[in-house]
Every structure is written in structure tokens, then in C-alpha cells.
N, C-alpha and C positions, 0 to 999 in steps of 0.2 A: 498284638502279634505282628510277625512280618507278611500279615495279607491285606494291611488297610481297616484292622477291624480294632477299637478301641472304644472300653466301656469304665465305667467307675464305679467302685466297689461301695459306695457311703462315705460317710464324713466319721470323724473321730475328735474327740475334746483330749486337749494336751495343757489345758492349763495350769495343773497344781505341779508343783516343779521347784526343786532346788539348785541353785548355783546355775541356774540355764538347763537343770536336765530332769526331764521330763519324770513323775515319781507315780503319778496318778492319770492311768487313758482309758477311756470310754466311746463307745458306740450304743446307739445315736448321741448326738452331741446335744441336753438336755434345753442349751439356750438359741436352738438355730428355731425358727420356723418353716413349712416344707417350704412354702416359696423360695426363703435364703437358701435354702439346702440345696435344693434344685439349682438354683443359681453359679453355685459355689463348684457343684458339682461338675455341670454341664463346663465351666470354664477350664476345669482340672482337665474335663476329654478334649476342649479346644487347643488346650496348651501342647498335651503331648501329640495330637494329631498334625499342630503346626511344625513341632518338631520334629519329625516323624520316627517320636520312642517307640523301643520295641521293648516288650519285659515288663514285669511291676516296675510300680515309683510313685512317690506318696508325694503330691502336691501340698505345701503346707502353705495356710493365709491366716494372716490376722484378722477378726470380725473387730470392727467397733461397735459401743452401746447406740449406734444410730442404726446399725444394720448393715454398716456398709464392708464391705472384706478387701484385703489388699494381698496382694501376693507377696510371701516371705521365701518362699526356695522351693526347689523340687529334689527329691532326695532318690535317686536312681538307684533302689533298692526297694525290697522289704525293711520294712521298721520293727524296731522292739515290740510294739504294740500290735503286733498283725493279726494275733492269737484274739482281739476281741472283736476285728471283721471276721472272720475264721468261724469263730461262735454264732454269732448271730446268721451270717448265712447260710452254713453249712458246707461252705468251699476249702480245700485244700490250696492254698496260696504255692506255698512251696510246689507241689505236682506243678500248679500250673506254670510257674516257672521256666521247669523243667523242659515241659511241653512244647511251652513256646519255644524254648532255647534249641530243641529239637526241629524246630520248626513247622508247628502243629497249629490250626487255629485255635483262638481260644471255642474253648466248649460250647461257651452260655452267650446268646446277645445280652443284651443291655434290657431289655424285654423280658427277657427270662429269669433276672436275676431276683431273687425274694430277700426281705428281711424278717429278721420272727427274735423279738425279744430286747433283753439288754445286756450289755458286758461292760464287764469293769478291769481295769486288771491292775496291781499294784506292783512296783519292783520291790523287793527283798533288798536290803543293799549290806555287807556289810561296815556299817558305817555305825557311829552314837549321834544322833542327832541332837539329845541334849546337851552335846557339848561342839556345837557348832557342826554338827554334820562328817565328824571329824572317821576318815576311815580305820576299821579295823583290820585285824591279821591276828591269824593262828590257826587251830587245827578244829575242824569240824567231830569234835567228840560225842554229839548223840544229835540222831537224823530222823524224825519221824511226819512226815506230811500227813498233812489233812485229807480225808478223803471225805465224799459226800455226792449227792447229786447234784450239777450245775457248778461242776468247780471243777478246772483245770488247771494243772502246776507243771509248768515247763522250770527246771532243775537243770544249774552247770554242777550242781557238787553233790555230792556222794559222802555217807558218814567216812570218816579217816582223815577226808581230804584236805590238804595245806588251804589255806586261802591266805595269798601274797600281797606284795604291795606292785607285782608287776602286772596286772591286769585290772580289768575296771571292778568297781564292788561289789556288780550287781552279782548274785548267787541265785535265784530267782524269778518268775513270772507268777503269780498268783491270781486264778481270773473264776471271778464269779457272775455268772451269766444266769440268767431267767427269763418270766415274761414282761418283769418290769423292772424297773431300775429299783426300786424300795428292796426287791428280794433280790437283786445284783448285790447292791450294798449287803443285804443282811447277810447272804452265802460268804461273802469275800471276808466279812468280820470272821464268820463263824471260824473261817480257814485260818486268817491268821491266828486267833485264840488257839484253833485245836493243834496248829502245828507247830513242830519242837526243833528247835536249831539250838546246839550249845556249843562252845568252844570258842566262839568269835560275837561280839556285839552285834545285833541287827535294826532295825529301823520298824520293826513290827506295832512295837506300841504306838510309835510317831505316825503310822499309815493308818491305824485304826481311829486314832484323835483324830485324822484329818476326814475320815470316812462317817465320822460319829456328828463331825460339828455343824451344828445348824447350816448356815451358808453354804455347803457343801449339798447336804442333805434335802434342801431346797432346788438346786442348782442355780445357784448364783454368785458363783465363782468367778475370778476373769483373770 
């Protein structure tokens, strides 16, 4: 906030990814240990405190298989994947936002902040990916989302609606959250099985292969 007050929300895994963009994000990040975590974290608050950012903004670092993490960029925004800190804490990112932009402190110390559970969240894209990730276009002719408990579906499109080639493909957030990451994973399959997108190709079957396969399921992913 603009009162000298800066705290860090948890870490998040962005590994599984096509062409550089991110397809698969998760909280907690399943291969940190808390030491690293803590590490990582505490550097993300040093960073913006040196700078003296005011607002969200997602510190992004590379971990190596040693342990060791390097700093990739800082992204002076909310991310696509905000909705699976959002989950597991139980905070409104966007309000806070706001808040601060109003110029309000933030709410919570760094002390106060809890975590409870897992999140996962996949993008929807329209896209085939069996033929090179290649995107699609056309008109969204039947719309029926998944509902359930522990699943959340942030939606740009609406049944009717054109999907172009002048904006990005995602159509999509699909996030299944629990108390553990096995029934993260299980909610999020469930979601994309029961929900129904027609008129344009999407990327559903290719996000549940990738939710289904051993290494993944493990976490040991990179």
C-alpha cells in the first residue's frame, strides 16, 4: 500500500505451459519446501519494498532442481491465475486493489494472513491442440458450465458469442480447489468432463491428459 506496509500472498507453480503461456497454475507450489517458500517469498517483499511498489504485482523466479531460485520478472499487475491465491486464502485481490488505489491500508498484516487447502486452475483456450495448439474461431452455439462444490469458472463468453481471431483464445478459468491437491485435481477433471462448450474447438481433453498423467499427479513437473 502507500503507507510502507508490504506483505506476500504465497507462491504459485506456472510450469505446464504452451508456446511460453502458461495453461496449468497451482497454489501451494507442490515441489517448494517451506524453508524455500519462505525464502522466495520474504525476497518477493524485499523486492517491492526496495522499490517502493505500491498495488498488486506477482514476482516471478525460476527454482532450480538444487533448490536454488533466480529472479525472471515482476509483473505490475494481477495475473491470470489470481483466482487460485483468491481460493485458498479467502481474500478479494481485486477490492484490495481498489483499496489501495483509493488509498487505504491494506487490511491484513503478513501475520494475519492464512492459507487452507489447494487450487488448481486450468485455461480453457480456444485452440486444437492436437494439431499443434493451432487456434480456433466461430460462434459459441451451446454453453453449459460445470457446477459443484470447490470449483470456480471465471467466463469471457456467453452462449451466442462470436469468438475471433482478434483477441487472445483464452474463453475461460476453470479452478478446482479443496483440502488437498488429489481432490483439487479430481474437482477440476470433474469440471471439465461435465462442462459443455460447442461451436468452436477447445483444449479440454488436452488439460485433463495433462491433469491425469503420472508426473503431473506426483508433482514433478518442471
Amino acid at each position: 500500500d502507500a503507507h510502507g506496509n508490504v506483505i506476500h500472498l504465497g507462491d504459485r507453480e506456472c510450469s505446464i505451459q504452451r508456446r511460453f503461456q502458461k495453461l496449468i497454475e497451482e497454489t501451494p507450489a507442490p515441489g517448494l519446501d517451506p524453508a524455500l517458500r519462505e525464502r522466495i517469498c520474504a525476497a518477493a517483499v524485499k523486492l517491492a519494498t526496495a522499490a517502493g511498489y505500491v498495488n498488486a504485482g506477482t514476482v516471478e523466479c525460476i527454482v532450480s532442481p538444487q533448490g536454488e531460485f533466480f529472479f525472471l520478472e515482476m509483473n505490475t499487475r494481477l495475473q491470470v491465475e489470481h483466482p487460485v491465491t483468491e481460493c485458498v486464502t479467502g481474500l478479494d485481490l481485486v477490492e484490495w486493489q481498489l483499496r489501495v488505489a483509493a488509498g487505504e491500508p491494506l487490511p491484513l498484516t503478513q501475520a494475519q494472513v492464512r492459507w487452507h487447502g489447494h487450487a488448481i486452475e486450468a485455461r480453457l483456450l480456444a485452440e486444437d491442440a492436437d494439431a499443434g495448439f493451432v487456434p480456433d474461431t466461430g460462434r459459441v452455439r451451446r454453453l453449459r458450465w460445470a457446477e459443484a462444490p470447490g470449483l470456480r469458472i471465471d467466463a469471457g463468453v456467453t452462449q451466442g458469442a462470436p469468438v475471433t481471431a482478434d483477441f487472445d483464445s483464452m474463453l475461460a478459468k476453470l479452478v478446482g480447489h479443496g483440502a488437498t491437491r488429489d481432490l483439487a485435481i479430481s474437482r477440476l477433471l470433474q469440471a471439465l468432463q461435465d462442462s459443455v462448450l460447442l461451436g468452436v474447438t477447445v483444449n479440454a481433453n488436452y488439460l485433463a491428459r495433462v491433469l491425469r498423467h503420472p508426473a503431473f499427479q506426483q508433482g514433478e513437473t518442471d
